[in-house]
mmCIF file of the N, C-alpha and C atoms, coordinates in Angstrom:
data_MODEL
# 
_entry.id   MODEL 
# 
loop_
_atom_site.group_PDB 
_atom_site.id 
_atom_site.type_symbol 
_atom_site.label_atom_id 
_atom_site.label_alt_id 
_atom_site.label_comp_id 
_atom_site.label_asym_id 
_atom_site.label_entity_id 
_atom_site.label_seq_id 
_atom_site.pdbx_PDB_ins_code 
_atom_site.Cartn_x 
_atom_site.Cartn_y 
_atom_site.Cartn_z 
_atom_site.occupancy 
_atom_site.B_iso_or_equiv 
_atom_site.pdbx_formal_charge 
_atom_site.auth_seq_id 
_atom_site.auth_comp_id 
_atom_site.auth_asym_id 
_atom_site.auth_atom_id 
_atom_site.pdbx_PDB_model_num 
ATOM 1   N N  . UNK A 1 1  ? 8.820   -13.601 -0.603  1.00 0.00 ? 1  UNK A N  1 
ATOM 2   C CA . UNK A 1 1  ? 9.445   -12.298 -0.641  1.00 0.00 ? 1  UNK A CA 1 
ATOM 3   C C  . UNK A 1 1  ? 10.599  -12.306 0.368   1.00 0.00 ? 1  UNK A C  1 
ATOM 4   N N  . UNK A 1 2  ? 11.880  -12.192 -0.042  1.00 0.00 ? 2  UNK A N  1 
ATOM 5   C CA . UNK A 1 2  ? 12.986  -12.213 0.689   1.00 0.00 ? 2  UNK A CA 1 
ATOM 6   C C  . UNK A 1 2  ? 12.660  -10.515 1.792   1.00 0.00 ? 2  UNK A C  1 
ATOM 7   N N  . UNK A 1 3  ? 13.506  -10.976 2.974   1.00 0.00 ? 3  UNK A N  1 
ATOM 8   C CA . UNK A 1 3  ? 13.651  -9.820  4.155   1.00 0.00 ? 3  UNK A CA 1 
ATOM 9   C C  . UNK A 1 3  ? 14.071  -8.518  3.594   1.00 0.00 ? 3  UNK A C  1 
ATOM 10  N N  . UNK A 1 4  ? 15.144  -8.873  2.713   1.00 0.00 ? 4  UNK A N  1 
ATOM 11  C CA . UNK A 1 4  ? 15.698  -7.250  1.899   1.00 0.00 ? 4  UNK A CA 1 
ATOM 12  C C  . UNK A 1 4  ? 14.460  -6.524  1.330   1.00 0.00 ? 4  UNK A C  1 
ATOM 13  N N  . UNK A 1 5  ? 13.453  -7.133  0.797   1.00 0.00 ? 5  UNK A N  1 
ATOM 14  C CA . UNK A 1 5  ? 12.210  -6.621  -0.058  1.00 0.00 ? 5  UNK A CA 1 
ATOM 15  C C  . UNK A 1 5  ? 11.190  -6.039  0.486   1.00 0.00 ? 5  UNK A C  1 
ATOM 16  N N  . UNK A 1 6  ? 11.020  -7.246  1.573   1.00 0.00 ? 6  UNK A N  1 
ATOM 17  C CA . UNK A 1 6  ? 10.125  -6.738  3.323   1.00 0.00 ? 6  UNK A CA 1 
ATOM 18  C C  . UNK A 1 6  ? 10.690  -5.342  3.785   1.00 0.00 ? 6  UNK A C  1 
ATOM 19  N N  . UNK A 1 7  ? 12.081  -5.024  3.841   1.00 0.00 ? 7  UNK A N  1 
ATOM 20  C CA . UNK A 1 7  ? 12.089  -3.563  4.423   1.00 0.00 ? 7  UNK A CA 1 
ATOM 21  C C  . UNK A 1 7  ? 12.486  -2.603  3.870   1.00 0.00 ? 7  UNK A C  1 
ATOM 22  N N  . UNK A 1 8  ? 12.609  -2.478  2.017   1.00 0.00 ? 8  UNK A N  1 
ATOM 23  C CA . UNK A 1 8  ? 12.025  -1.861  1.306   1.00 0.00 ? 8  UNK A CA 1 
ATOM 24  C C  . UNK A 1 8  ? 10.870  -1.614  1.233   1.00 0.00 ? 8  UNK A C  1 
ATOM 25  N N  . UNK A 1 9  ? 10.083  -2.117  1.325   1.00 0.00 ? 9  UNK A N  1 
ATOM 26  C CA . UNK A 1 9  ? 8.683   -2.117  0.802   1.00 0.00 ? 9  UNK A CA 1 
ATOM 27  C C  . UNK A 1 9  ? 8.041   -1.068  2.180   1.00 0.00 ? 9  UNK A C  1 
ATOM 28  N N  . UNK A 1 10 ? 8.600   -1.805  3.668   1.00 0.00 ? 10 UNK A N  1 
ATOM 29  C CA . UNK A 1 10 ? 8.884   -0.834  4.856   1.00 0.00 ? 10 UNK A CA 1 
ATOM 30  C C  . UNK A 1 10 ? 9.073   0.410   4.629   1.00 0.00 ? 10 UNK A C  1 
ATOM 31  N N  . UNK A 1 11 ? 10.276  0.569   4.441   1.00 0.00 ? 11 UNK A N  1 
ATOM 32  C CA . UNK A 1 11 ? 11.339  2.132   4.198   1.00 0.00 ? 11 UNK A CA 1 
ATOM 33  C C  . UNK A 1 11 ? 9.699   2.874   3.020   1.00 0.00 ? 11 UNK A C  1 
ATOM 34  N N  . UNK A 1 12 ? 9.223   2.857   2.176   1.00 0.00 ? 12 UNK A N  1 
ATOM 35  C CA . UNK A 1 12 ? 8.779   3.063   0.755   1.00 0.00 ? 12 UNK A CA 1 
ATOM 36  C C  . UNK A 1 12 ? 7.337   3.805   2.039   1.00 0.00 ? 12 UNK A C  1 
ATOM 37  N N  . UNK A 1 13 ? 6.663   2.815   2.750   1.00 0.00 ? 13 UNK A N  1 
ATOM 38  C CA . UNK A 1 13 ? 5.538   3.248   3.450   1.00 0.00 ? 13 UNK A CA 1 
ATOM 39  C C  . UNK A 1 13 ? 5.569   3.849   4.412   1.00 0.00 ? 13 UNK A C  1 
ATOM 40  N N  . UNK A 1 14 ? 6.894   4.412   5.028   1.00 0.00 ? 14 UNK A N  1 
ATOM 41  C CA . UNK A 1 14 ? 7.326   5.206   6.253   1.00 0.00 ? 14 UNK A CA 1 
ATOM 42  C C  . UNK A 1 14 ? 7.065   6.468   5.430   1.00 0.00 ? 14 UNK A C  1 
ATOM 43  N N  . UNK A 1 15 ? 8.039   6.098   4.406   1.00 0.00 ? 15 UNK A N  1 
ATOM 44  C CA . UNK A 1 15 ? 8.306   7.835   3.688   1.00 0.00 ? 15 UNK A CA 1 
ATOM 45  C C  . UNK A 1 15 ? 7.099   8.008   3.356   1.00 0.00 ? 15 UNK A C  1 
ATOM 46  N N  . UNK A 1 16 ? 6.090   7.805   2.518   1.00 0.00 ? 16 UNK A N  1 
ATOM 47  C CA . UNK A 1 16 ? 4.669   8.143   2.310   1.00 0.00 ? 16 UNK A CA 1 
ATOM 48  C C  . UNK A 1 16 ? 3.883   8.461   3.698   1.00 0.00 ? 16 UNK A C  1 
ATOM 49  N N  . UNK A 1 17 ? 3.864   8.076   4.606   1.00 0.00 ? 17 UNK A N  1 
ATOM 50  C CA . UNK A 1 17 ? 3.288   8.150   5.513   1.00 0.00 ? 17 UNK A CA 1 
ATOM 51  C C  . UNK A 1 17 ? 4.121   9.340   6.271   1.00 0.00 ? 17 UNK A C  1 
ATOM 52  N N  . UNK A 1 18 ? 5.243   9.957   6.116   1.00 0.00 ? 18 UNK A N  1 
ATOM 53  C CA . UNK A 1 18 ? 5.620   11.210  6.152   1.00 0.00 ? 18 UNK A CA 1 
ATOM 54  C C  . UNK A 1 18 ? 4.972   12.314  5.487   1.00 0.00 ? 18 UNK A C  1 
ATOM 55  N N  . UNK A 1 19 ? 4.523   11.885  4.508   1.00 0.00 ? 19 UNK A N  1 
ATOM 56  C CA . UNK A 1 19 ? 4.138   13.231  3.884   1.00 0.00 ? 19 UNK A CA 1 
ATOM 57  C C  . UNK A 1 19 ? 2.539   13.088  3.793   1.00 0.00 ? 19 UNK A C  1 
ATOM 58  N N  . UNK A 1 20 ? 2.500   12.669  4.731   1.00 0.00 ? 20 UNK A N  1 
ATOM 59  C CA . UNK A 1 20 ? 0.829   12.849  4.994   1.00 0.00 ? 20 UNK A CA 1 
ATOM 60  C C  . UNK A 1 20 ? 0.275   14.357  6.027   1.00 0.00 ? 20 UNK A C  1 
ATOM 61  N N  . UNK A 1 21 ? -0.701  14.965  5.051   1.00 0.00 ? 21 UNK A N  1 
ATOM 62  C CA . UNK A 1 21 ? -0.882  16.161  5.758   1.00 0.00 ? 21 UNK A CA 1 
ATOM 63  C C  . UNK A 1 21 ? -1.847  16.052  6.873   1.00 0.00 ? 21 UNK A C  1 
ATOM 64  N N  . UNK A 1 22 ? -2.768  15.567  6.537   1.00 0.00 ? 22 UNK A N  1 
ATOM 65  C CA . UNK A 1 22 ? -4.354  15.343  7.284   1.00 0.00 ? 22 UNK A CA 1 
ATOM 66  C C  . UNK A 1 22 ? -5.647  15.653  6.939   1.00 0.00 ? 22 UNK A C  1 
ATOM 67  N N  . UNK A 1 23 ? -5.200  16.101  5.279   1.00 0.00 ? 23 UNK A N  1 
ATOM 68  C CA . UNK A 1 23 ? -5.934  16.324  4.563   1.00 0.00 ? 23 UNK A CA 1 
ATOM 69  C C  . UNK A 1 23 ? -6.382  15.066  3.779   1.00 0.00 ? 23 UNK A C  1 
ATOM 70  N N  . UNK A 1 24 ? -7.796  15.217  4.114   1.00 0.00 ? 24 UNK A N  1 
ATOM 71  C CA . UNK A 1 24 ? -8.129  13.339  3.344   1.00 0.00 ? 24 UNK A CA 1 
ATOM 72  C C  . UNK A 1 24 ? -7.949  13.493  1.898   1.00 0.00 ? 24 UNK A C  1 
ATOM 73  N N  . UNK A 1 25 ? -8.584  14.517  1.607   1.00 0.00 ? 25 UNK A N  1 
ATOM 74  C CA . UNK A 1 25 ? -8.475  14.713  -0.235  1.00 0.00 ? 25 UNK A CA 1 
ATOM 75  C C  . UNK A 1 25 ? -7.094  14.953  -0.431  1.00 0.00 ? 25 UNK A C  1 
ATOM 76  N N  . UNK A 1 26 ? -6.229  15.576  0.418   1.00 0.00 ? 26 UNK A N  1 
ATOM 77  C CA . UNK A 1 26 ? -4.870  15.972  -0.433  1.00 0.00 ? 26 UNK A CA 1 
ATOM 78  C C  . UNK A 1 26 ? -3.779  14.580  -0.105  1.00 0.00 ? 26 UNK A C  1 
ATOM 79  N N  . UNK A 1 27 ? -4.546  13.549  0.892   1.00 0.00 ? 27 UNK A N  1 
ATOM 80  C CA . UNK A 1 27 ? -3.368  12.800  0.947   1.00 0.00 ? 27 UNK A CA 1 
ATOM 81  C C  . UNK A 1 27 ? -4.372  11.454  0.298   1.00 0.00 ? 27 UNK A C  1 
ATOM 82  N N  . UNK A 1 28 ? -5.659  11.750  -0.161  1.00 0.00 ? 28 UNK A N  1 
ATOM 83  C CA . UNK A 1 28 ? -6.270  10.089  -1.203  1.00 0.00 ? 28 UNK A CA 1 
ATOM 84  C C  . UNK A 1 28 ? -4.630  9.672   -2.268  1.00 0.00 ? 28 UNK A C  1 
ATOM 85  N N  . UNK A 1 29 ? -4.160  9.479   -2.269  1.00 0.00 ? 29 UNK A N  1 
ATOM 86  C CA . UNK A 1 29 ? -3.473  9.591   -3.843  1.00 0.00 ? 29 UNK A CA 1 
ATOM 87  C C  . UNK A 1 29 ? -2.083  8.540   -2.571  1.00 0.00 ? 29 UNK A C  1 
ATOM 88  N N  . UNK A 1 30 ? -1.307  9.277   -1.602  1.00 0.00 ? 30 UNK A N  1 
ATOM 89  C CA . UNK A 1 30 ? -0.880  8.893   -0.971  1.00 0.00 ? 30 UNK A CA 1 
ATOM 90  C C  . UNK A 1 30 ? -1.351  7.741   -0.287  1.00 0.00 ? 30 UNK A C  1 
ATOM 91  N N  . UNK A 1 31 ? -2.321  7.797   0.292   1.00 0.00 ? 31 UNK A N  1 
ATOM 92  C CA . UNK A 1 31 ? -2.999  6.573   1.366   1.00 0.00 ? 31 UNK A CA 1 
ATOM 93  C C  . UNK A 1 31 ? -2.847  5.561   0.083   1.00 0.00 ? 31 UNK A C  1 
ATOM 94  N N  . UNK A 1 32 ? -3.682  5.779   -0.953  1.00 0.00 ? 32 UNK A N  1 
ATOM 95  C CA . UNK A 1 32 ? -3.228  4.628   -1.920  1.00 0.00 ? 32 UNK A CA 1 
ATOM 96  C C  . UNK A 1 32 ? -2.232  3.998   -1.732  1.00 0.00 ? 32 UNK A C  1 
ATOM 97  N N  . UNK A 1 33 ? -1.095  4.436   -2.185  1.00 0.00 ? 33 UNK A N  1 
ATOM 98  C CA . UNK A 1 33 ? -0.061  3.999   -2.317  1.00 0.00 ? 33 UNK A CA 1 
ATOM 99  C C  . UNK A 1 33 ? 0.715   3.184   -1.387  1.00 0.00 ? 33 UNK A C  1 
ATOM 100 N N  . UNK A 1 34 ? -0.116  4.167   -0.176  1.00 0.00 ? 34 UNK A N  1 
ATOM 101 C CA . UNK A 1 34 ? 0.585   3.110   1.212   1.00 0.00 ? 34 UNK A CA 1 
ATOM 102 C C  . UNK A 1 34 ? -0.061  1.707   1.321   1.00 0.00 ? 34 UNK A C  1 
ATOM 103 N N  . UNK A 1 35 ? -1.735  1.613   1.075   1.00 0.00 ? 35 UNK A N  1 
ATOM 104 C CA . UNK A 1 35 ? -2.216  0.728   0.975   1.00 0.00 ? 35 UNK A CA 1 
ATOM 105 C C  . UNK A 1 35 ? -1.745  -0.449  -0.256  1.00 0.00 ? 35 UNK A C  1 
ATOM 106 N N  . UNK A 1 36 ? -1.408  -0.284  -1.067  1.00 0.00 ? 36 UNK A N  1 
ATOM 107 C CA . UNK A 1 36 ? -1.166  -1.162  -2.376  1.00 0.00 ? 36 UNK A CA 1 
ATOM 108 C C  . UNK A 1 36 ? 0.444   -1.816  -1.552  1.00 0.00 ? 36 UNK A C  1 
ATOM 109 N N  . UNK A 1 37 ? 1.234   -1.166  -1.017  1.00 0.00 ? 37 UNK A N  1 
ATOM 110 C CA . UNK A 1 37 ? 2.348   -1.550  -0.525  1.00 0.00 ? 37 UNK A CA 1 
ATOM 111 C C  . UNK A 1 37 ? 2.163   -2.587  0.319   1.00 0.00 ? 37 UNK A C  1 
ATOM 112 N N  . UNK A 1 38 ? 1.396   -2.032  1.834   1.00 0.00 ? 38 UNK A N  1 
ATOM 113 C CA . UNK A 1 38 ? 0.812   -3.205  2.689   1.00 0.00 ? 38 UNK A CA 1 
ATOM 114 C C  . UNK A 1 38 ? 0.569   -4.468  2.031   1.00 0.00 ? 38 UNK A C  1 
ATOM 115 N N  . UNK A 1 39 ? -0.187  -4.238  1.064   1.00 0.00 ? 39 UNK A N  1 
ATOM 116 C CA . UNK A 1 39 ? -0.937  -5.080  0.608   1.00 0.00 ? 39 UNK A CA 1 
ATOM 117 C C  . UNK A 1 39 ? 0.350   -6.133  -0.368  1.00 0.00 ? 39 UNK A C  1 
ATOM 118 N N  . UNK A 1 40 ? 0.950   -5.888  -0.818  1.00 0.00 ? 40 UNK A N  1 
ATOM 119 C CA . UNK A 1 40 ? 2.125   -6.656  -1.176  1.00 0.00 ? 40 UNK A CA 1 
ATOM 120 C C  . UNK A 1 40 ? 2.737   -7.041  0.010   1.00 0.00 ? 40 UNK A C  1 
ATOM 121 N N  . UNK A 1 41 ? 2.830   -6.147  1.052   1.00 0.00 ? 41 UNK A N  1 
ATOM 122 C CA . UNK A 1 41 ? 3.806   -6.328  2.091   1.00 0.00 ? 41 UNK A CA 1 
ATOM 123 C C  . UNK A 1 41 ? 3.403   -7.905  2.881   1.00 0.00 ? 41 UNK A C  1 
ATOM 124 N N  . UNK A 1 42 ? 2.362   -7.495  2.976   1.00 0.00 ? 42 UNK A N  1 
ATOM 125 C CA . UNK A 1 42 ? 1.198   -8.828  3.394   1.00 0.00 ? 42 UNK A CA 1 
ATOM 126 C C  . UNK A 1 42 ? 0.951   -9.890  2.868   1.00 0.00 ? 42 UNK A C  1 
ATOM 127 N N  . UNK A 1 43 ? 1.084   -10.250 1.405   1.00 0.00 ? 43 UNK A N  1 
ATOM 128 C CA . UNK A 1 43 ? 0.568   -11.053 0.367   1.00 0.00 ? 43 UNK A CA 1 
ATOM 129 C C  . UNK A 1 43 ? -0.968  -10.969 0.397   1.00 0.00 ? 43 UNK A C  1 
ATOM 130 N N  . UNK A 1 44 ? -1.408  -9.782  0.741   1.00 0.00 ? 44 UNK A N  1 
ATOM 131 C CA . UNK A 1 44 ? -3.171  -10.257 0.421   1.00 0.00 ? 44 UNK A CA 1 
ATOM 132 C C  . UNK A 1 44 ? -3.365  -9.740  -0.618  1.00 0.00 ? 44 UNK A C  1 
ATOM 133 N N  . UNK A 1 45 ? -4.456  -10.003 -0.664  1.00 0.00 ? 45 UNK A N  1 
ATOM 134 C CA . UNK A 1 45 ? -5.644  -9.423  -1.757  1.00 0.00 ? 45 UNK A CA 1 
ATOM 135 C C  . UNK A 1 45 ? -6.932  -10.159 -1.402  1.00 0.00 ? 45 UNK A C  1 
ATOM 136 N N  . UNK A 1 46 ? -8.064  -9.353  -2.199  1.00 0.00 ? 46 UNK A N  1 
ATOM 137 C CA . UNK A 1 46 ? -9.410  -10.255 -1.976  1.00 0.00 ? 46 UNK A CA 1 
ATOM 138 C C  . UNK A 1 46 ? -9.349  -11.747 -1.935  1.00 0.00 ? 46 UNK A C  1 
ATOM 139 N N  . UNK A 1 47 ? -10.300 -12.129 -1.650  1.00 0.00 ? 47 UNK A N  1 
ATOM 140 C CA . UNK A 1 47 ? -10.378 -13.878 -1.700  1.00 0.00 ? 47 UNK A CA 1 
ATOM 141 C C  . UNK A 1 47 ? -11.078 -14.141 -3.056  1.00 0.00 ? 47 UNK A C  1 
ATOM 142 N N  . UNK A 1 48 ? -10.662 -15.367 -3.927  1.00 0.00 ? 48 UNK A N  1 
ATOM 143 C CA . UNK A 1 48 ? -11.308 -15.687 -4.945  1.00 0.00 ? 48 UNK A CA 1 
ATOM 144 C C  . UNK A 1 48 ? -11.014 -15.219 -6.038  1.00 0.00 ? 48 UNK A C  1 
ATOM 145 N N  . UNK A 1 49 ? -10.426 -14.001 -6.419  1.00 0.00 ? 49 UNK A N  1 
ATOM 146 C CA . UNK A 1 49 ? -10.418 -13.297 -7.467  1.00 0.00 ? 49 UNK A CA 1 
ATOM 147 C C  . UNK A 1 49 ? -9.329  -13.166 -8.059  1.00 0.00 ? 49 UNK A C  1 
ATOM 148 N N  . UNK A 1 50 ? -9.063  -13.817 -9.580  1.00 0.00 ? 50 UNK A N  1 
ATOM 149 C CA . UNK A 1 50 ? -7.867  -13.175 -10.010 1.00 0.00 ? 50 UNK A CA 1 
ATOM 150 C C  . UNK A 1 50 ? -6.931  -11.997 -10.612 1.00 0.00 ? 50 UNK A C  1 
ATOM 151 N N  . UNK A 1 51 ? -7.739  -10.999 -10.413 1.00 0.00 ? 51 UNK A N  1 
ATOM 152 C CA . UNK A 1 51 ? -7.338  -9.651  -10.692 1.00 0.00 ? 51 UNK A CA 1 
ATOM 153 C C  . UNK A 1 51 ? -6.969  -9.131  -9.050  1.00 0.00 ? 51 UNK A C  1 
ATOM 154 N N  . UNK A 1 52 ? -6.376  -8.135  -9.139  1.00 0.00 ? 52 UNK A N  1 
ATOM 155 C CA . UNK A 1 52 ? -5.263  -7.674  -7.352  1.00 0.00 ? 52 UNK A CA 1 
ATOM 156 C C  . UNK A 1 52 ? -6.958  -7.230  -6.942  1.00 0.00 ? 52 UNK A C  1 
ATOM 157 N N  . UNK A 1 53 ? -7.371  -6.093  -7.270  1.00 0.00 ? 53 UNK A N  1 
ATOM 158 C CA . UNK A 1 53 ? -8.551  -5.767  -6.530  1.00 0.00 ? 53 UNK A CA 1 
ATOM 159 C C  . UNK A 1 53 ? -9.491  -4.729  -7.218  1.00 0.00 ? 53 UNK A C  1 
ATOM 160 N N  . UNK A 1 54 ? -10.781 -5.235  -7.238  1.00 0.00 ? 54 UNK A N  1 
ATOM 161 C CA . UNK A 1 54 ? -11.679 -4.651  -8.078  1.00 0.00 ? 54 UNK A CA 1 
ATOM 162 C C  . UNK A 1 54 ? -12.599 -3.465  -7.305  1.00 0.00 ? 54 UNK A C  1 
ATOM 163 N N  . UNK A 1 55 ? -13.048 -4.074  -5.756  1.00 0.00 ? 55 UNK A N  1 
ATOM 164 C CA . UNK A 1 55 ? -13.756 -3.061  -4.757  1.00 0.00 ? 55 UNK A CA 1 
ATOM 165 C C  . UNK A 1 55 ? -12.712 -2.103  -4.754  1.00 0.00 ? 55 UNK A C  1 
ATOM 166 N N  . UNK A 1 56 ? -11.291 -1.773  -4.294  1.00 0.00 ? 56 UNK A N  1 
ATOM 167 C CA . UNK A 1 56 ? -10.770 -0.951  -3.553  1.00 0.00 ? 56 UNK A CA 1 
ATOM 168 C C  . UNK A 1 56 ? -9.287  0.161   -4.690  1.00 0.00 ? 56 UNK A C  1 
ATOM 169 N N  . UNK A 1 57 ? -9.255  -1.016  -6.048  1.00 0.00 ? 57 UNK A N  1 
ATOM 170 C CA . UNK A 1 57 ? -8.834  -0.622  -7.228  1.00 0.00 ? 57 UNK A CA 1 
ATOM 171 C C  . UNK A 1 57 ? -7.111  -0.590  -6.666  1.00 0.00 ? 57 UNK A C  1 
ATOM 172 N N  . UNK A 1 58 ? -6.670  -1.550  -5.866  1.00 0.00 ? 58 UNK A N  1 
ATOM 173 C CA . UNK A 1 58 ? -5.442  -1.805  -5.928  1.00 0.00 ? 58 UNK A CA 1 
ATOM 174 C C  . UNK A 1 58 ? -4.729  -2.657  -6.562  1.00 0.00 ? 58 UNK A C  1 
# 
């Protein structure tokens, strides 16, 4: 993943993480999203498995 993509992917999880209220139910939908990003941002995923993620549904 080139650096330009790295701080997109950055910029994308700042702004979500702006509009987080503190409401767990009103921001589930959000946290997702931040998480699925990380998670590209990172290259992880579970170990072993070839689907992105089955426990956590990212």
């Amino acid at each position: 993943m080139s650096e330009i993509q790295q701080n997109e992917l950055r910029a994308q999880i700042e702004q979500l993480r702006s509009q987080l209220t503190g409401d767990m139910f009103a921001d589930m939908e959000t946290r997702d999203k931040i998480h699925n990003l990380e998670m590209q941002l990172n290259g992880t995923k579970p170990g072993g498995q070839y689907i992105v993620c089955v426990g956590c549904g990212s």
